[in-house]
C-alpha positions in Angstrom: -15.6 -11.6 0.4 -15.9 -9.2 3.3 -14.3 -11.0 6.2 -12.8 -13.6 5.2 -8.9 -15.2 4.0 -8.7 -16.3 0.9 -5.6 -18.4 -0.4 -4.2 -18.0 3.2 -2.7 -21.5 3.2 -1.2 -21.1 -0.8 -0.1 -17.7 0.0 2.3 -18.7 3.5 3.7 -21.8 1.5 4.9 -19.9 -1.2 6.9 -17.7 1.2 7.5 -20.4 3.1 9.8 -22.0 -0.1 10.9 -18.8 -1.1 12.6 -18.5 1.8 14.4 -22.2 1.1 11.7 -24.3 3.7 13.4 -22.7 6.8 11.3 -22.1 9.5 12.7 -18.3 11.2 12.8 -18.2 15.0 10.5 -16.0 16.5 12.1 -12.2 17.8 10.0 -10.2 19.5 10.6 -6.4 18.6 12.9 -4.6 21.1 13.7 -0.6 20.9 17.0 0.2 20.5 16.1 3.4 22.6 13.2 4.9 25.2 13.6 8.1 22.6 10.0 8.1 21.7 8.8 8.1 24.9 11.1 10.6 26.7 12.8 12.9 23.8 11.6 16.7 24.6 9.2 14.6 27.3 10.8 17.0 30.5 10.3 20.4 28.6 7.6 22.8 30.3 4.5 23.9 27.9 6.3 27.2 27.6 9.3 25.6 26.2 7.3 23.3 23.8 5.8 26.3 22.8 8.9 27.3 21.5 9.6 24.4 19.8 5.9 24.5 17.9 6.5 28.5 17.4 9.4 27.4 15.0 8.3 24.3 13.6 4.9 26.3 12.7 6.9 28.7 10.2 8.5 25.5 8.9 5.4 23.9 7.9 3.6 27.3 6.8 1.0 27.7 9.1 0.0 30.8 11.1 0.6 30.8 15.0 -1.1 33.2 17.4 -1.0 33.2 21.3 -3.7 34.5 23.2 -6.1 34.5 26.1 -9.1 33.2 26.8 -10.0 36.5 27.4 -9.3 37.7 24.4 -9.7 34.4 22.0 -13.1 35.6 20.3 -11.8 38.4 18.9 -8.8 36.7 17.9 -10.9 34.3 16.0 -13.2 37.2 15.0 -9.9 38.8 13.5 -8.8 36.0 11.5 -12.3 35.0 10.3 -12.6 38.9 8.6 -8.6 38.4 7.3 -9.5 35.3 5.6 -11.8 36.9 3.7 -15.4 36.1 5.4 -18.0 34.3 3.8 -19.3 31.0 4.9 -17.8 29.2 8.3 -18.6 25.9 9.5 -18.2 24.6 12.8 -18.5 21.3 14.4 -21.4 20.0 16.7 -19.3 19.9 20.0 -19.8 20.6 23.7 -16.1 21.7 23.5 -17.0 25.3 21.9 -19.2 25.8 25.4 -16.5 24.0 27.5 -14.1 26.3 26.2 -16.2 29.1 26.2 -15.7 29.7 22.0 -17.9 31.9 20.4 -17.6 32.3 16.6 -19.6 35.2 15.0 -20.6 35.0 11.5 -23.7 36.2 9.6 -23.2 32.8 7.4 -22.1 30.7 10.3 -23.3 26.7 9.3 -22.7 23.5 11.9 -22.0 20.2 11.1 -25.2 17.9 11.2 -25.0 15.1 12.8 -26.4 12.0 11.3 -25.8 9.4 8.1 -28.4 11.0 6.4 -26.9 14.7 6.5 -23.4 12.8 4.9 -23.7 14.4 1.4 -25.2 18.1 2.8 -22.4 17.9 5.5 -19.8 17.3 2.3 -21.1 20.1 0.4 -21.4 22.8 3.5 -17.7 21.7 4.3 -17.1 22.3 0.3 -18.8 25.8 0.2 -17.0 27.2 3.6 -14.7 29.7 3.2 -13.4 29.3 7.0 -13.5 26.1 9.1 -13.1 26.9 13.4 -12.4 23.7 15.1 -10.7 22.5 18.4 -7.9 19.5 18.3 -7.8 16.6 20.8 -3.8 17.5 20.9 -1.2 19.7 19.1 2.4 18.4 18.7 5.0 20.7 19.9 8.1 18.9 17.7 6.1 18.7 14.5 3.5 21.8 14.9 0.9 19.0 14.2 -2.9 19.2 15.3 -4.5 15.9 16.3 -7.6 15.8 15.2 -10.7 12.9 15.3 -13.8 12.1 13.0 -16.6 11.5 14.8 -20.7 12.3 14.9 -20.2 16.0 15.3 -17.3 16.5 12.5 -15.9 14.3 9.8 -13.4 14.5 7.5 -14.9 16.8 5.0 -15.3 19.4 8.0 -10.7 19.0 8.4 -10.2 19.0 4.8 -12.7 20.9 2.4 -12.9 24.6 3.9 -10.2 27.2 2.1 -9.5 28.7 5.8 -8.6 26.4 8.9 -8.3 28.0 12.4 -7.5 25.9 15.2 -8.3 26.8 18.8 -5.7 24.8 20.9 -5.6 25.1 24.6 -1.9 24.8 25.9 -2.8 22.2 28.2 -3.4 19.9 25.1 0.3 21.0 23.4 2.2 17.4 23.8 6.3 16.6 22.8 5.1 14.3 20.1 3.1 11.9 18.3 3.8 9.0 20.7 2.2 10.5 23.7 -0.7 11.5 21.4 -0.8 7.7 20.2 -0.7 6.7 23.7 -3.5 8.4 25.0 -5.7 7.0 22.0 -4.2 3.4 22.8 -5.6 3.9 25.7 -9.3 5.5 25.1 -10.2 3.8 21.9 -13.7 4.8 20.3 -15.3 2.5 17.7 -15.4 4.0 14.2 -13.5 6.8 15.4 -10.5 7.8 12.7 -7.5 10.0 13.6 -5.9 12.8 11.4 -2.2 14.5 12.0 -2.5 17.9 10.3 0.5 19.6 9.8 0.2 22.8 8.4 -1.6 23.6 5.1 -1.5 20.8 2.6 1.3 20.9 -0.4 2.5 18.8 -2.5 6.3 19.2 -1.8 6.9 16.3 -0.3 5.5 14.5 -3.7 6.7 16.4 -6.3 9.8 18.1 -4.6 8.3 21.9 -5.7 6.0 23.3 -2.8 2.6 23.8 -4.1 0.5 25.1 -0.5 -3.5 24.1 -0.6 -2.8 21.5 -3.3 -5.4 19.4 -2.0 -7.0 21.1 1.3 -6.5 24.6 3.1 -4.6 27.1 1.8 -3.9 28.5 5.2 -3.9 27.0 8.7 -3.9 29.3 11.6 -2.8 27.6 15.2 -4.7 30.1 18.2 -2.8 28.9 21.1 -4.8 30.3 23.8 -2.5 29.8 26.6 -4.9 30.1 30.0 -7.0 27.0 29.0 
C-alpha cells in the first residue's frame, strides 16, 4: 500500500542474524577529500569553457559560442541545418528574459496543464527540433542541467530528433556538485532534475556506440557568452 512499511520488523531481523546478532556501531560518513567541492572550482568561465569545448566532442554534441547579439540567427542557422519542420518550445519567461526569439512557420509551445499531458507527449513526439534553456551546464562533463516542471516536461528533453540548448555562460559551473548544491538549496515540490550529456547512445550499455538510440540524434550547446 501506498505509504506504508510492510514486513519492516521481519525484514531488519533477518539482517540482523545474518550478520551473526551483532549490533554495528554507528559511523557517520566522512570524505576522504574536499575534491568535489573545489576540483576545477578556481577556474574563470573562460577556462571552463575550455574544459566543456573538449568534453563536448567527447560526448558528440555540437558547441557554438556566440552573442547575444547574434544568438537568433545562430539558432535560426541550426534550426534550417537540422532540417526544419516542427519546433517546440517550452512555456518560460526565460525566452523574454534572455531575449530568445525562435522563428519557425511550425513553431508549437508546451501547454501547460494535466490535461494537455498526452497532446504535450505527442507535440514533443512530432518535433523535429526542440530550443530550450538549462538551469546549468557542466563544464567537466559538457552536461546540461535541466528541470521538469509546468512549462516543460520530460517528453519536451527527450522526444524531439533535434536538441539546441541556449546556455548563458554565467550558468556554466565545474561540476555536478555545485549544480546539486544550488538545488539542495532551492528545492521545488514535484520538480524532477535531468543531466543531459550529449545525444543519447547506447555505448555505455552495449560497449558499440549507437547515437539517438533512445532520444536526440544531435544536441547542439549555443554558449552565448555575454548573458
Amino acid at each position: 500500500m501506498t505509504g506504508t512499511i510492510e514486513n519492516r520488523t521481519k525484514f531488519l531481523e533477518t539482517l540482523f542474524e545474518k550478520r551473526g546478532g551483532v549490533e554495528l556501531p554507528f559511523e557517520p560518513y566522512v570524505p576522504i577529500s574536499d575534491l568535489p567541492e573545489t576540483h576545477l572550482a578556481d577556474l574563470t568561465s573562460d577556462k571552463l569553457l575550455e574544459i566543456a569545448k573538449v568534453q563536448s566532442e567527447r560526448v558528440s554534441a555540437n558547441l557554438v559560442e556566440t552573442t547575444s547579439s547574434e544568438m537568433n540567427e545562430v539558432i535560426r542557422q541550426l534550426i534550417d541545418k537540422s532540417g526544419g519542420g516542427q519546433v517546440m518550445i517550452p512555456t518560460t519567461d526565460e525566452f523574454k528574459n534572455l531575449g530568445i526569439n525562435v522563428n519557425s512557420e511550425n513553431l508549437v509551445k508546451w501547454k501547460i496543464g494535466k490535461e494537455f499531458r498526452d497532446e504535450n507527449i505527442t507535440a514533443a513526439q512530432n518535433s523535429n527540433v526542440v530550443v530550450a534553456v538549462p538551469k546549468f551546464f557542466l563544464a567537466e562533463s559538457a552536461t546540461i542541467v535541466v528541470e521538469s516542471e509546468a512549462g516543460q516536461g520530460r517528453s519536451l528533453h527527450f522526444l524531439p530528433t533535434h536538441y539546441i540548448s541556449v546556455i548563458p555562460l554565467s550558468r556554466m559551473l565545474p561540476r555536478s556538485t555545485q549544480a546539486a548544491d544550488w538545488f539542495d538549496k532551492n528545492k521545488k515540490p514535484g520538480s524532477t532534475i535531468h543531466f543531459i550529456s550529449g545525444p543519447s547512445n547506447s555505448g555505455d550499455i552495449e560497449m558499440q556506440l549507437v547515437v539517438g538510440l533512445h532520444g536526440p540524434l544531435e544536441i547542439n550547446y549555443v554558449i552565448v557568452k555575454d548573458l
